[in-house]
N, C-alpha and C positions, 0 to 999 in steps of 0.2 A: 504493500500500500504506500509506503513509503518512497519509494522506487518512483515507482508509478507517478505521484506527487513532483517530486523532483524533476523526472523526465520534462510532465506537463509544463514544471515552472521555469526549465530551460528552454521550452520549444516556444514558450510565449516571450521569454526575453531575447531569444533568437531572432525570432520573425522582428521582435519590434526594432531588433539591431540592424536589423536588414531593412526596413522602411525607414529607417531613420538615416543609416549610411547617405551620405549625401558628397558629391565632387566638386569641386569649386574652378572653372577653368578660366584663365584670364586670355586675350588677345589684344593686340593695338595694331592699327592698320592708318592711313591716310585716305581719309575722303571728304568731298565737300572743301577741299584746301586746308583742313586741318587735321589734328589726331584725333583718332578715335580708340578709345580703351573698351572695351568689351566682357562685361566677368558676367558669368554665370553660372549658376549653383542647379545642377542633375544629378539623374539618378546615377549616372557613371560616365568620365571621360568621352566615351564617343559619342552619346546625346548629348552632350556639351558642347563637342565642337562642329556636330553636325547644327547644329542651330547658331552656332557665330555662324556659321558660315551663309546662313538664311537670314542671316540680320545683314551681314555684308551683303549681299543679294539686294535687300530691300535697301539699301540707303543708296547705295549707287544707283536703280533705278531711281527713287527718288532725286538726286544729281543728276540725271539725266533728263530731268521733266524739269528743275526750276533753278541748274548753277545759270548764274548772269555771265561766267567764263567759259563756257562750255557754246561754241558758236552755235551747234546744231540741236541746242536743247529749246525746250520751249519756248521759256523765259527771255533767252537770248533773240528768238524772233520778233518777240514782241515787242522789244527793245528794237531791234533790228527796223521794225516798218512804223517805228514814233512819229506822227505826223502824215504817214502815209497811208495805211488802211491796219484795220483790227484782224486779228491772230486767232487762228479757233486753236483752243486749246482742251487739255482733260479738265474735266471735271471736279477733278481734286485737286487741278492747280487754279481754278476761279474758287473754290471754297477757301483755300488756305491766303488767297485774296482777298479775298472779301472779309476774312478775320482781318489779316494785315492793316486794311483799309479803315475796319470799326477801330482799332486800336488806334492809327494815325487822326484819326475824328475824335475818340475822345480826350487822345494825349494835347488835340489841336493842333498837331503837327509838329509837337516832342520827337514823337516816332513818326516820321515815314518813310513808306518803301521805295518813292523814287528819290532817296538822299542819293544814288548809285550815281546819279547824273554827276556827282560832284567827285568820282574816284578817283579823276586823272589832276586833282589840284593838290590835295596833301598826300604825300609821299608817307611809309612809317617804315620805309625798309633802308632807310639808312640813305640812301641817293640825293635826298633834300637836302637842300643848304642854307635856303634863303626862303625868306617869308614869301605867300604869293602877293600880289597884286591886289590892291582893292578892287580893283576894277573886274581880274580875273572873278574872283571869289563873288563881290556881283553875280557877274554872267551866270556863273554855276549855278545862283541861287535861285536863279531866274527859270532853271529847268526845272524845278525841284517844284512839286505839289501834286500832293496827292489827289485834289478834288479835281484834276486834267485826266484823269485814269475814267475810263469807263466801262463798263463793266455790262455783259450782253448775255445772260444766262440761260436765254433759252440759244441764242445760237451757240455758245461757247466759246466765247470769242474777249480778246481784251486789246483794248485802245488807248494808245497814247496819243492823246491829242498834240501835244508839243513836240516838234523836230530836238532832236538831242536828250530827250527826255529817257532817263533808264530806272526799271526796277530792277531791285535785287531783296532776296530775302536774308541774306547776312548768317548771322547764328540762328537766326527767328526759323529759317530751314533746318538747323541740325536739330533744335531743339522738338520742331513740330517731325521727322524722321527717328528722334532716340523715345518719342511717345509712342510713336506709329509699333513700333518694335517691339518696346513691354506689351501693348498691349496684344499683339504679333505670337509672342512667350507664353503670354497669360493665358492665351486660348489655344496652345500647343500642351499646356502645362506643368512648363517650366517656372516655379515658383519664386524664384528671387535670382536677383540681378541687379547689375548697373552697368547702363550705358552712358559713358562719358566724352562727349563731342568735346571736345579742347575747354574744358570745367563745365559744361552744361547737360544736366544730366537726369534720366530717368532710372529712377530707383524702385525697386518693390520685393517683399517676401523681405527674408532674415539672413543673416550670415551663416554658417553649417554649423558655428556654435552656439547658433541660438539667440543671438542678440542685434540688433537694428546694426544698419550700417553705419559707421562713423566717417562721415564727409568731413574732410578740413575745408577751412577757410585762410585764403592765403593771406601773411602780411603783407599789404602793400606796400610799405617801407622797407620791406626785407623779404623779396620774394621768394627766398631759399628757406625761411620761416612760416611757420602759421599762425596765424590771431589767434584761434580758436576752430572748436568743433563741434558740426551740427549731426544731432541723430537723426537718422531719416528711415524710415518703415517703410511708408509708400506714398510713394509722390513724384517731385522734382525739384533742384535747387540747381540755379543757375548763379553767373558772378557774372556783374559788367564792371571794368575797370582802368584805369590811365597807365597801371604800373608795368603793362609789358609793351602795349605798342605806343610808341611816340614816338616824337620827335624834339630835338634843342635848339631852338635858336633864337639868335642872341641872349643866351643864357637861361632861357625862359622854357619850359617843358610846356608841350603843346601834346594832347592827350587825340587818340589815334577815333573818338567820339565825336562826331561831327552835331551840331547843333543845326540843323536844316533850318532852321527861319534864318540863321545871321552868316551860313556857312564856315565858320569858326569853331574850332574843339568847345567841347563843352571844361567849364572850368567849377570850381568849388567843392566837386566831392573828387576821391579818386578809386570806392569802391561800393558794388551797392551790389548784396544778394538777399535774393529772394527764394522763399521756398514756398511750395502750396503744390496743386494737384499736375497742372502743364506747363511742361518745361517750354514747349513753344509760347505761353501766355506768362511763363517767367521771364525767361528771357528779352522779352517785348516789354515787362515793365520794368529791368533791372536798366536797360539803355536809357528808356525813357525817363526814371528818374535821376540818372549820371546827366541829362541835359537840363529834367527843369528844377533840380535842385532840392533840398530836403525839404523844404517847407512845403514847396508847390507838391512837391513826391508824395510824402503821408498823403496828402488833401487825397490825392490820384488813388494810392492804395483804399483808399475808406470807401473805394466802389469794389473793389476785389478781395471781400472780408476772410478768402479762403487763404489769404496769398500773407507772410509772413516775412520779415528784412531785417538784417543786420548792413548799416549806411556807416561808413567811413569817412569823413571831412577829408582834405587837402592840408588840415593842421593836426592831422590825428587824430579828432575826437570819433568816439563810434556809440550809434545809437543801436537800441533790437527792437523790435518787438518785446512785449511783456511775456508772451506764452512760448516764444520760441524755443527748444531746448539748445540753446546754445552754452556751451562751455568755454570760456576767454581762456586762451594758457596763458 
């Protein structure tokens, strides 16, 4: 009887060891023009990496319907015929519009998608030397608006009104491609993950030892350091910040954030993340609030009660959220 007993109490701690066993496989790849980091938690190595490998699938399709660098991609046509005639395009790239669009209308044009028209004025790859032009930086600004974009959804079709006129969806595309994927995961079910577009990132499920994921947050004064760290379950937490692309001149740090009304980097903060449900709708407010600044920023979040920020000043100071589980080291 005893035997018996024991056997049973092995065979049920067994199986649970066995449902419980979990693999954790990491990947990093280049696409969309940046890095992409990849971890996923299966039931064993090769369901691991056969599903990176269906995430990379998906994201590069998606690059291929909305990079603005990619001349044969959608995006780039409708860029391509500004002024000229409207673009039929899919259907999932007028929806991920037409978000892009409500966010540029409620930011008032904090955010928007045709800032692209302004790519070829500030330089962040080190080639700049010299301020531009007022005059240039004008012109630029003069392509730029979002309520010139039109938008035809039963034909499928998008229009730029203005010659010179460009969209581009920036990180707002990796962040709206590392959703598309969790939820991609979730209905494969594959349980927990994080996809991390170069810091912008969809997260869900647990780590294989049982506990939330611990996301840093970088120092912006010390980007080989962290501030602190956010626990994250299930969601997305995005970071927009001045401390990796820029530029110097005349001695003055000029932040690689473009302010589309004045065409000049945004200045006053140099870090602002957000965490809440979509990382595409993170990402869209973490830009937004690096141009209209803390005060205007909260005002902005007090529409998106899901959405949660850790804000950095240009003097150091940093504000959170009250409820955020954030840890300062």
């Amino acid at each position: 009887m005893k035997l018996k007993l024991f056997n049973t109490l092995f065979l049920i701690i067994f199986l649970g060891f066995i449902c419980q066993a979990q693999t954790l496989r990491k990947r990093s790849t280049v696409l969309m023009g940046g890095r992409f980091e990849i971890t996923l938690v299966a039931k064993d190595s090769i369901t691991a990496e056969e599903n990176i490998d269906e995430i990379i699938t998906e994201i590069a399709r998606i690059e291929n319907l909305i990079s603005d660098w990619k001349p044969d991609s959608q995006i780039s046509k409708v860029n391509q015929n500004a002024g000229i005639q409207a673009v039929k395009v899919d259907s999932e790239v007028i929806q991920l519009t037409q978000r892009a669009l409500k966010l540029s209308s409620i930011t008032k044009g904090a955010f928007d998608i045709s800032f692209a028209a302004m790519d070829k004025i500030w330089k962040f790859d080190g080639s700049m030397t010299q301020m531009p032009s007022a005059m240039t930086v004008k012109k630029s600004v003069a392509k730029v608006g979002y309520q010139n974009i039109e938008i035809d959804t039963i034909q499928s079709t998008i229009f730029l009104k203005n010659k010179g006129m460009k969209i581009g969806f920036g990180a707002l595309g990796e962040g709206y491609a590392t959703d598309k994927c969790r939820t991609m995961m979730l209905k494969k079910g594959i349980q927990a993950g994080i996809i991390n577009a170069t810091g912008d990132m969809s997260v869900w499920g647990k780590h294989p030892n049982g506990k939330p994921w611990n996301i840093g947050v970088t120092n912006p004064f010390q980007s080989t350091d962290l501030l602190g760290v956010i626990s994250v379950e299930e969601g997305a937490i995005t970071t927009s910040g001045s401390y990796e692309k820029y530029v110097i001149l005349d001695g003055k740090r000029y932040s690689h954030i473009i302010n589309p009304a004045t065409g000049y980097p945004s200045t006053g903060l140099c870090s602002v993340t957000i965490v809440g449900p979509s990382a595409e709708q993170a990402n869209g407010l973490s830009t937004s609030i690096m141009v209209l600044g803390k005060k205007e920023g909260l005002m902005l979040l007090k529409k998106f009660p899901d959405y949660q920020y850790v804000i950095i000043s240009d003097k150091g100071k940093t504000w959170k959220s009250k409820n955020l589980n954030f840890e300062k080291l």
